[in-house]
C-alpha positions in Angstrom: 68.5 6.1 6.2 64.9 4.8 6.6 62.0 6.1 4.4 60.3 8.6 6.6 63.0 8.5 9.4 63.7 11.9 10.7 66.6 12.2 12.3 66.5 16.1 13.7 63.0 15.6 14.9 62.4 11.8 15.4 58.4 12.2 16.3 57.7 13.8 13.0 59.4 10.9 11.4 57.4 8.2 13.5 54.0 9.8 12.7 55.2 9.6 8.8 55.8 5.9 9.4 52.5 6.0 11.3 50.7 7.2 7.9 52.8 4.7 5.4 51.4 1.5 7.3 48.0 2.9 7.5 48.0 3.6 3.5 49.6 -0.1 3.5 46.6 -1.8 5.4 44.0 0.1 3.3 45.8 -0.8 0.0 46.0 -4.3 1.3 42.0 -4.5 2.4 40.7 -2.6 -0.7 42.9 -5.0 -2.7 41.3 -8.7 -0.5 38.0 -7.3 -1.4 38.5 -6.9 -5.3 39.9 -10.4 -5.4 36.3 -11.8 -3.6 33.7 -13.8 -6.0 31.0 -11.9 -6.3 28.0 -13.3 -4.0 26.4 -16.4 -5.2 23.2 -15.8 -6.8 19.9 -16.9 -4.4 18.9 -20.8 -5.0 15.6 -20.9 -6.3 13.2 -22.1 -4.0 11.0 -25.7 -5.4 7.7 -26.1 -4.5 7.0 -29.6 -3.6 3.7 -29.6 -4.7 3.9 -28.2 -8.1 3.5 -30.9 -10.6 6.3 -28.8 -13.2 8.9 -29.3 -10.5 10.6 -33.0 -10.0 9.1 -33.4 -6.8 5.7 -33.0 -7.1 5.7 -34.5 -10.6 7.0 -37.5 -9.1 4.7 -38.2 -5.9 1.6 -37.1 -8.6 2.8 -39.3 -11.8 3.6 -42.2 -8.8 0.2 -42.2 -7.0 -1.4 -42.5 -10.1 0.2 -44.9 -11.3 -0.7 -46.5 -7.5 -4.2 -45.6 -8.3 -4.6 -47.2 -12.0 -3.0 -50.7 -10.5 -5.1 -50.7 -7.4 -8.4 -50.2 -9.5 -6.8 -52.8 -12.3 -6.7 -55.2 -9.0 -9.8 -54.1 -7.9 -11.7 -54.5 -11.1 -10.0 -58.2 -11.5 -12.6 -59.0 -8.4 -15.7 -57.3 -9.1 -16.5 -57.1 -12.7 -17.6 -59.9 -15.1 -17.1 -57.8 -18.1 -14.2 -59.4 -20.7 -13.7 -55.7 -22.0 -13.5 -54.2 -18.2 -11.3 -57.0 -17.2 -8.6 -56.5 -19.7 -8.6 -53.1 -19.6 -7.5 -53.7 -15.7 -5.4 -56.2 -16.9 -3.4 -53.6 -19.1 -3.7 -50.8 -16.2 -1.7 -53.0 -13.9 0.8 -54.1 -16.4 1.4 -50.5 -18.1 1.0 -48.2 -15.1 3.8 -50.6 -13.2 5.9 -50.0 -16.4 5.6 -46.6 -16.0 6.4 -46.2 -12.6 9.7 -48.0 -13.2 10.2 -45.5 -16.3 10.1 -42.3 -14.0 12.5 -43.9 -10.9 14.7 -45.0 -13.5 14.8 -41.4 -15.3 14.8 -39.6 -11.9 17.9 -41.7 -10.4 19.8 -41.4 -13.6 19.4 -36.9 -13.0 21.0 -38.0 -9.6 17.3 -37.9 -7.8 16.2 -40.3 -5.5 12.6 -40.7 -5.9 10.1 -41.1 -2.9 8.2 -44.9 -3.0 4.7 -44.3 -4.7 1.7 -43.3 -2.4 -2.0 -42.3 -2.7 -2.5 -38.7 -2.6 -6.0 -38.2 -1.0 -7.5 -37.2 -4.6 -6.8 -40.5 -6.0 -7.6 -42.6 -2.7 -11.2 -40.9 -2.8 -11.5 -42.0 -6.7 -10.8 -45.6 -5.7 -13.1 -45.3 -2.7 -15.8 -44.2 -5.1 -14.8 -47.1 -7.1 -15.0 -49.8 -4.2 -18.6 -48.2 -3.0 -20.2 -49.1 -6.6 -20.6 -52.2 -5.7 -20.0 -55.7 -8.1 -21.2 -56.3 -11.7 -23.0 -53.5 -14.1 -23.0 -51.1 -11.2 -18.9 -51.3 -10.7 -18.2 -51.6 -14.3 -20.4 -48.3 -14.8 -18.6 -46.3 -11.9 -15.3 -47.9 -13.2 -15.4 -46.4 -16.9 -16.8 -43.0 -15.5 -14.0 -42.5 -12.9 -11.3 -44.2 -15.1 -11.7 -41.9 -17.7 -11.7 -39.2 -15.0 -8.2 -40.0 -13.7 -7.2 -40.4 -16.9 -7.6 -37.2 -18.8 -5.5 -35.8 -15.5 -2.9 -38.1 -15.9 -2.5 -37.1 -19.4 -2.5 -33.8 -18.6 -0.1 -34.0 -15.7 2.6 -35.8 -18.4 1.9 -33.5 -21.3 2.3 -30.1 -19.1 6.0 -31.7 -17.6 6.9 -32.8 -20.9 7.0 -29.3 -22.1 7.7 -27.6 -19.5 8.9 -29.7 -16.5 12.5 -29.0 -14.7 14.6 -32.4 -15.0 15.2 -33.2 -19.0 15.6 -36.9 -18.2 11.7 -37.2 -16.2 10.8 -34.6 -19.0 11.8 -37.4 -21.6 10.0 -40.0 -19.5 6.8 -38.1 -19.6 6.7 -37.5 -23.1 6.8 -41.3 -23.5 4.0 -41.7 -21.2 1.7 -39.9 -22.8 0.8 -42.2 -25.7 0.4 -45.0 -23.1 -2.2 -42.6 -21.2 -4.1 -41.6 -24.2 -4.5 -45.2 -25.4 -5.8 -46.3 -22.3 -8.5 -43.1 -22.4 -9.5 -44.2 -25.8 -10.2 -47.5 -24.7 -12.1 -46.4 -21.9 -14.3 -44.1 -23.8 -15.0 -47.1 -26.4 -15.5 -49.5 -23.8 -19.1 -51.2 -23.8 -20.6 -51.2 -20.5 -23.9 -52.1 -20.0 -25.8 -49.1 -17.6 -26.4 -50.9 -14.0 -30.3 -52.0 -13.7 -32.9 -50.1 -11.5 -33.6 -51.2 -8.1 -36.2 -53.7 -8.1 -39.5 -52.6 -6.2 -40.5 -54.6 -3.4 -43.3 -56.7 -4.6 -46.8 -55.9 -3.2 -48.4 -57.5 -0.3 -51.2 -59.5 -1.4 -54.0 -58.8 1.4 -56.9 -60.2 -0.5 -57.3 -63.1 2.3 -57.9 -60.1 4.8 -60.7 -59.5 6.8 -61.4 -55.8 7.5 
């Protein structure tokens, strides 16, 4: 005889089986939902432009770097100096080095790095620097602004050494920093001779005149 089957009163028996399947589906539900993960915790949102996250360590470190080799070239053209023109020298040859440092680290964490550009506070530095002029004038404008760029620089690779978000890049920054701060020493040490005063027109010699 079937569980919950009545035979003298057959309705009472289908509303019985009625109830058993409804108990069933419940106990089937409430049992789906106990076996569900939990929800997945809320993926932290990066800002692109904060110099602690990958992303905006990499396009600031990398238009830096663009910045120092540009000026490096630039100062190859204008100045005279021995001591400015190695210091360019070893701009363009470190800051390159460094570059190829942070794509290297950032592609071994499974990154792929975005090709170095000028961000518009490091194109206006090297405007400033190509508005100096040639000779004393440029080599004057070059050590000031130069040893600007470079106490942000070191900043930007000490703060992501300690706290940045990729341990490889983190790694690469800490051996950055050494490079930066020998380059700011030299700069600060640097002889430059201060650019000379405009010359004053020379004065008309009207003693011929008649009045």
């Amino acid at each position: 005889m079937l569980a919950g089957y009545d035979r003298v009163n057959p309705k009472r028996g289908d509303t019985a089986m009625r109830k058993m399947g409804i108990l069933l589906a419940g106990a089937i539900a409430l049992a789906a939902c106990s076996s569900n993960p939990p929800p997945a915790p809320p993926v932290a949102v990066v800002d692109p432009n904060n110099p602690l996250f990958a992303p905006g360590y990499m396009a600031t470190a990398g238009s830096s770097d663009q910045f120092e080799i540009q000026s490096g070239q630039l100062a190859l053209q204008m100045s005279q100096n021995p001591g400015v023109r190695s210091l360019a020298q070893m701009l363009i040859t470190d800051h390159t080095n460094s570059t190829n440092m942070i794509v290297a680290a950032a592609r071994s964490a499974g990154i792929n790095p975005p090709p170095p550009a000028l961000l518009p506070q490091h194109q206006a530095l090297l405007d400033q620097e190509r508005a100096a002029g040639s000779g004393a004038a440029f080599d004057a404008a070059f050590q000031q602004i130069q040893i600007q760029a470079h106490q942000q620089a070191l900043a930007l690779h000490q703060n992501y050494a300690a706290s940045g978000d990729v341990p490889a890049l983190r790694t690469v920054a800490g051996q950055i920093v050494p490079v930066v701060q020998t380059h700011l020493n030299a700069l600060q040490s640097m002889s430059v001779a201060p650019p000379l005063p405009p010359v004053a027109p020379a004065p008309v010699n009207r003693s011929g005149e008649r009045g």
